[in-house]
C-alpha positions, -999 to +999 in steps of 0.1 A: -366-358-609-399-341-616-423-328-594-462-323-590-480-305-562-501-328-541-532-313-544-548-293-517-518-303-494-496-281-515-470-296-514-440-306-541-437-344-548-416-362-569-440-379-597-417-415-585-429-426-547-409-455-529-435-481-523-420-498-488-438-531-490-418-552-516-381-545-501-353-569-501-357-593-475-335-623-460-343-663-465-373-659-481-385-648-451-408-614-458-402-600-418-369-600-422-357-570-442-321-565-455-313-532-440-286-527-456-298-529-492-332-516-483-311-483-467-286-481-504-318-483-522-336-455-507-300-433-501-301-436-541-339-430-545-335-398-522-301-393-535-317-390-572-350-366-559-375-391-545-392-373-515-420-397-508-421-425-488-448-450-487-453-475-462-476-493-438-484-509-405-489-544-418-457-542-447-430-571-442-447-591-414-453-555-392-416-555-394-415-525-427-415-495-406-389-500-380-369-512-419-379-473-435-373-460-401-337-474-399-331-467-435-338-433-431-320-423-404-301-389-413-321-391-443-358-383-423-359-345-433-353-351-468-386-370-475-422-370-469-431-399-449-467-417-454-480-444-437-514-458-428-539-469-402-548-509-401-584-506-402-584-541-390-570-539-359-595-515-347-620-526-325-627-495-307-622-462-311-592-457-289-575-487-306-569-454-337-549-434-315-529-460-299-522-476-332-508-442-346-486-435-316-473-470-319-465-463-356-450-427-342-428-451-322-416-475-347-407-451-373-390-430-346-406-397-359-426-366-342-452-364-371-463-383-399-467-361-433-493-379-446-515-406-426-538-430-446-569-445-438-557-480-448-576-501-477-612-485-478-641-501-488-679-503-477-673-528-450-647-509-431-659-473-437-690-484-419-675-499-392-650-467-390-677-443-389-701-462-363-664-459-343-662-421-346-630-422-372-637-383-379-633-372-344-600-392-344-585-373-376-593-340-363-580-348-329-545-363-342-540-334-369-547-309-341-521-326-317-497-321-345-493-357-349-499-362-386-499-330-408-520-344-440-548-367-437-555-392-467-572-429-474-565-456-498-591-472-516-601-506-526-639-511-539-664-494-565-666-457-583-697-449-563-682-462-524-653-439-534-677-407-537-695-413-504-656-418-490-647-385-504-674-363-501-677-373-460-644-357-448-619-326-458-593-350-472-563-340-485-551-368-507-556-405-514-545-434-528-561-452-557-550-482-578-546-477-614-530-488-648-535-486-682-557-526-671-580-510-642-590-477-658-626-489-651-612-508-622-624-498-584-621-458-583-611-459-622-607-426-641-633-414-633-627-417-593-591-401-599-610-373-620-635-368-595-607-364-564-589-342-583-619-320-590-623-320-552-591-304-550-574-342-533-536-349-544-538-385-558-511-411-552-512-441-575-507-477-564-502-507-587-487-489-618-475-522-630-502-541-616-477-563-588-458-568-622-482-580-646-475-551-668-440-565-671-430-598-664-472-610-660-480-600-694-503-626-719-481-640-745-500-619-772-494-589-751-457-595-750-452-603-784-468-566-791-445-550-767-414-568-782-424-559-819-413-523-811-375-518-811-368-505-779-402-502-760-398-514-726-431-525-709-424-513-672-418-479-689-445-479-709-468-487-682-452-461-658-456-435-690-490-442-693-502-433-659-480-406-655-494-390-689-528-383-669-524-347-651-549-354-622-517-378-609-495-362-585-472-394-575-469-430-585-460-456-565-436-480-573-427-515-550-392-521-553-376-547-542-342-549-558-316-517-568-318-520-603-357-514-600-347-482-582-320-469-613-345-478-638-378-461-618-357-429-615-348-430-650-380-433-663-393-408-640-372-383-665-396-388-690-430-385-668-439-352-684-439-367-717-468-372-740-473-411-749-461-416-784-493-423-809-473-462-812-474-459-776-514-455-774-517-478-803-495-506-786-513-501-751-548-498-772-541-536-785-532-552-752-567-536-735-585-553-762-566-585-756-573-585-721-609-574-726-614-605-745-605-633-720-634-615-696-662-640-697-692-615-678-706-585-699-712-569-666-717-530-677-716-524-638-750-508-643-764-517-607-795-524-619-791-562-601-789-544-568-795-542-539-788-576-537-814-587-505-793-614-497-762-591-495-741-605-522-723-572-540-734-588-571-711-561-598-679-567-578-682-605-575-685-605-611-656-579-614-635-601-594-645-635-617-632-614-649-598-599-633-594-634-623-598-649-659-581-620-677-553-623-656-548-658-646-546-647-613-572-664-587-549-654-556-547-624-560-589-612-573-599-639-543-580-611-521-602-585-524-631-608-534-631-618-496-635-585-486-675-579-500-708-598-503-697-626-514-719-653-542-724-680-518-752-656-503-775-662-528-806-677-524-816-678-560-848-656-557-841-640-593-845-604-582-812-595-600-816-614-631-851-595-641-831-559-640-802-564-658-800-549-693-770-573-700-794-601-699-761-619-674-773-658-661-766-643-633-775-672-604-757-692-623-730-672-629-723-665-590-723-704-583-690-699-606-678-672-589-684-694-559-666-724-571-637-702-583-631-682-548-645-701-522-630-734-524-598-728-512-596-726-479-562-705-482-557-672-459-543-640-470-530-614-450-541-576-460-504-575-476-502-602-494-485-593-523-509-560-530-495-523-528-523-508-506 
């Protein structure tokens, strides 16, 4: 296993972290964990130099961290654990504090190593701050309860500044793959934390397994043309070959996951082959061509005075197109301004440079994500 230090934390991860939110589970039922596979899955993970540990209040039904916490018994000093608070449970601001002790509880530990602000974006920071989140933090690190402070981080480049440049954090948690490099925090967010000295964990590597068994047709086929390449490696390679990235986050939900993860892991400190950049070069062009919006996410449309977050819900229109995935965009689409807020006063069309319908385009966007009356949990199916 390789290692990376973790920022200003300084500590030594391995580059392969245990994402706890996919594990094995019984009868299709995702509260009810196998604890026995989940426990020889993470024995082999630790057993082959995986020291971190990712998991959450929400995971498996609020059932995944009594699963880590069993799995890891005699096995708790080997690893750094991380977990993270569910900003939408807190209605007050002793709801933080309770909610931590009550994860202290389940995963039947003194101190968590690194405690995440759960999912961040403008709505909740807001709501976090009115609620005095910062006097929280210091409070829980100086009671010795969690000994590195962190956030993960779901909405634009420029919400991810503000989030980063209000508090002396540590680390975060972004998502990225060689499909959302100009995705939420993008490079240039995992650039700009590393600059600040934050580690950076990486979610979504394989983009919930797009990169592998989700792939276009066209995609495939280029994948499959090169004797040997293997496109959960490739993927994994790819983000790995960006220095700012201190550890990658993989769900796994079955062993051989885990032998092939840690196997790959072997190669994390090597350089992508130029066939490698070429293959993965081709598929971003593929994928950039089913986008319909020539959104530039300039801005210029904004502020939207009806509150509609006009750049996202057009971000959220082309991940769903590019990926034939309306589940899983409508996910995070329900958490901003969304397009049935307009009122159709034109503001936004007479500043953008892209010349985007956009009035007409929302009523799409619309159509697409607000039909369905389906509701999502905060872990449905998204590493977070």
């Amino acid at each position: 296993m390789n290692y990376r230090i973790f920022g200003k934390t300084g500590k030594k991860v391995s580059v392969l972290g245990f994402g706890c939110m996919r594990l094995p589970v019984l009868d299709n039922d995702n509260g009810k964990v196998n604890i026995p596979e989940a426990t020889r899955m993470l024995h082999y993970a630790i057993e082959h130099g995986v020291n971190y540990i990712d998991t959450a209040y929400t995971y498996h039904e609020g059932k995944g961290e009594q699963a880590v916490a069993k799995a890891l018994e005699g096995y708790r000093s080997k690893v750094y654990l991380a977990t993270k608070l569910p900003v939408w449970n807190v209605e007050k601001h002793e709801d933080m504090e309770r909610l931590l002790d009550e994860q202290l509880q389940r995963l039947n530990t003194d101190v968590i190593d690194f405690y995440l602000v759960h999912s961040l974006n403008r709505n909740y920071w807001k709501k976090l701050v009115d609620l005095d989140l910062f006097d929280f933090l210091h409070r829980v690190k100086e009671k010795g309860k969690v000994q590195h402070l962190g956030f993960s981080f779901h909405d634009d480049y420029d919400q991810f500044v503000t989030i980063v440049d209000s508090f002396p954090w540590e680390f975060c948690q972004i998502q990225y793959n060689y499909l959302d490099e100009n995705f939420q925090a993008g490079t240039k967010g995992l650039k700009y934390a590393h600059r600040k000295g934050l580690g950076v964990a990486i979610m979504e590597p394989l983009r919930g397994g797009t990169l592998v068994k989700g792939l276009i047709p066209e995609a495939k086929e280029l994948i499959e043309s090169v004797p040997g390449l293997n496109p959960a490696e490739l993927a994994l390679k790819w983000v790995w070959s960006h220095p700012e990235v201190a550890v990658v986050l993989s769900g796994m939900s079955e062993m051989a996951n885990v032998v092939d993860n840690v196997r790959y892991s072997e190669n994390s400190e090597t350089e992508l082959l130029p066939e490698e950049k070429e293959i993965i070069g081709q598929i971003q062009k593929l994928y950039r061509q089913r986008a319909k919006v020539n959104c530039t996410a300039c801005k210029y449309c904004m502020p939207c005075p009806s509150g509609v977050d006009i750049p996202q819900c057009l971000e959220y229109y082309n991940q769903a197109l590019m990926h034939d995935d309306v589940k899983r965009a409508r996910f995070w689409y329900n958490r901003i301004g969304k397009a049935s807020n307009c009122i159709e006063c034109g503001n936004c069309e007479t500043g953008c440079p892209q010349n985007i319908k956009i009035i007409d385009t929302l009523k799409k966007v619309r159509e697409m994500f607000e039909t369905s009356k389906e509701v999502e949990s905060p872990s449905a199916g998204v590493q977070s």
